[in-house]
C-alpha positions as CSV (number, residue, x, y, z in Angstrom):
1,X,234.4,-11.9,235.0
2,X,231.3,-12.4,236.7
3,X,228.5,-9.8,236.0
4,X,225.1,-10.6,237.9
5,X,223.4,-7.8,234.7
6,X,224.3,-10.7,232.1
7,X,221.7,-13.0,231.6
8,X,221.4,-14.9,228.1
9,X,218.3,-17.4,227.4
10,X,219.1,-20.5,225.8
11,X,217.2,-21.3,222.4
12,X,215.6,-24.2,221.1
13,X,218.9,-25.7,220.1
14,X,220.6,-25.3,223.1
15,X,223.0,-22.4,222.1
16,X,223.2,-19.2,223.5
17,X,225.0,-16.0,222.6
18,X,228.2,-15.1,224.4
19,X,228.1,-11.4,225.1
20,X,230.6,-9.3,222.8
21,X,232.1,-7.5,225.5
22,X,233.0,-10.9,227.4
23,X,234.3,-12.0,223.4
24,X,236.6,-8.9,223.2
25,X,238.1,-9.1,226.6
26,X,239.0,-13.2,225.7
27,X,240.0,-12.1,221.6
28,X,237.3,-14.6,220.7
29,X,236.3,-14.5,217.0
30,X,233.8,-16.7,215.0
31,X,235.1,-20.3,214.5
32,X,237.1,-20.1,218.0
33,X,236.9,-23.6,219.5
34,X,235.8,-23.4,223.2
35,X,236.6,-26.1,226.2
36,X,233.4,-26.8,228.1
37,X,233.2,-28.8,231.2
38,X,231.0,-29.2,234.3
39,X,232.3,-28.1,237.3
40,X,230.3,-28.7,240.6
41,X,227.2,-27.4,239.1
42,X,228.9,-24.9,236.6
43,X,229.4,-24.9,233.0
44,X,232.4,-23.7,232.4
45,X,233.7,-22.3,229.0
46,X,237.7,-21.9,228.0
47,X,239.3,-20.9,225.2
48,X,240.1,-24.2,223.7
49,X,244.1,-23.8,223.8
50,X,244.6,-22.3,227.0
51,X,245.1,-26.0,228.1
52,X,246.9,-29.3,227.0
53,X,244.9,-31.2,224.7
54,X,246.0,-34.6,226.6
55,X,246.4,-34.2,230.3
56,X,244.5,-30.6,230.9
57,X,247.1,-28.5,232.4
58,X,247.7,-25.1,232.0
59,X,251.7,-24.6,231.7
60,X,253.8,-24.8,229.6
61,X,251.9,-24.8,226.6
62,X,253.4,-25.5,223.0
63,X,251.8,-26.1,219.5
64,X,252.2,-29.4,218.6
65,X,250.0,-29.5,214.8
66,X,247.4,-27.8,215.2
67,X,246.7,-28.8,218.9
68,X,248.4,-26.8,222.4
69,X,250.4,-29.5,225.0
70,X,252.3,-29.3,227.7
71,X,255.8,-29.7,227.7
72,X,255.7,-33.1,228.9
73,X,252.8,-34.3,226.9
74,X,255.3,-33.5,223.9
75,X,258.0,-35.0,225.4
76,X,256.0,-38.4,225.8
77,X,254.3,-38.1,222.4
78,X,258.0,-37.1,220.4
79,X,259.5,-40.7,222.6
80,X,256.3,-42.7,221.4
81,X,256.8,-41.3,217.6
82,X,260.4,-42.2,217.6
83,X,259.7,-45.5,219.6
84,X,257.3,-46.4,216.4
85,X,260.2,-44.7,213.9
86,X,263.0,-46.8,215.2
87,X,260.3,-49.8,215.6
88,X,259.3,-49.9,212.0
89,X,262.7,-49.0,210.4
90,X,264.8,-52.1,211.3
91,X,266.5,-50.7,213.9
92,X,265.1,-52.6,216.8
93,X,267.8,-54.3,217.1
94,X,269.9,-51.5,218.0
95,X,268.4,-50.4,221.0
């Protein structure tokens, strides 16, 4: 949404005030977490779970506690937490 009639000043502290009708159209309410990255020159802002908390894409999300991943990012992390479950309960030997 790019609208050359919204301008915001930043304050002393850096912040400025996203417009509500930009907040409405995105269902952004107070306490929302936002992504915010440079991009050639451009500060981007994203809702914070419309990617994967680990690698960045934007498929495929799932919750995974109280974080959004991908569906191979939970993949890896469910191997790795039953790697350390079967690690630590004796049953090395078994695999």
């Amino acid at each position: 949404m790019k609208d050359p009639g919204m301008y915001r000043k930043i304050d002393v502290l850096g912040r400025i005030v996203i417009p509500s009708e930009i907040r409405k159209s995105l269902n952004l309410v107070e306490g929302d977490q936002l992504d915010i990255t440079l991009d050639e020159g451009r500060i981007i802002l994203e809702p914070a779970n419309n990617s994967c908390r680990l690698c960045g894409t934007r498929s495929d999300l799932k919750p995974f506690g109280d974080k959004s991943v991908c569906a191979g990012c939970r993949q890896a992390l469910i191997a790795q937490e039953a790697d350390a479950f079967i690690g630590t309960s004796g049953l090395a030997a078994v695999r």
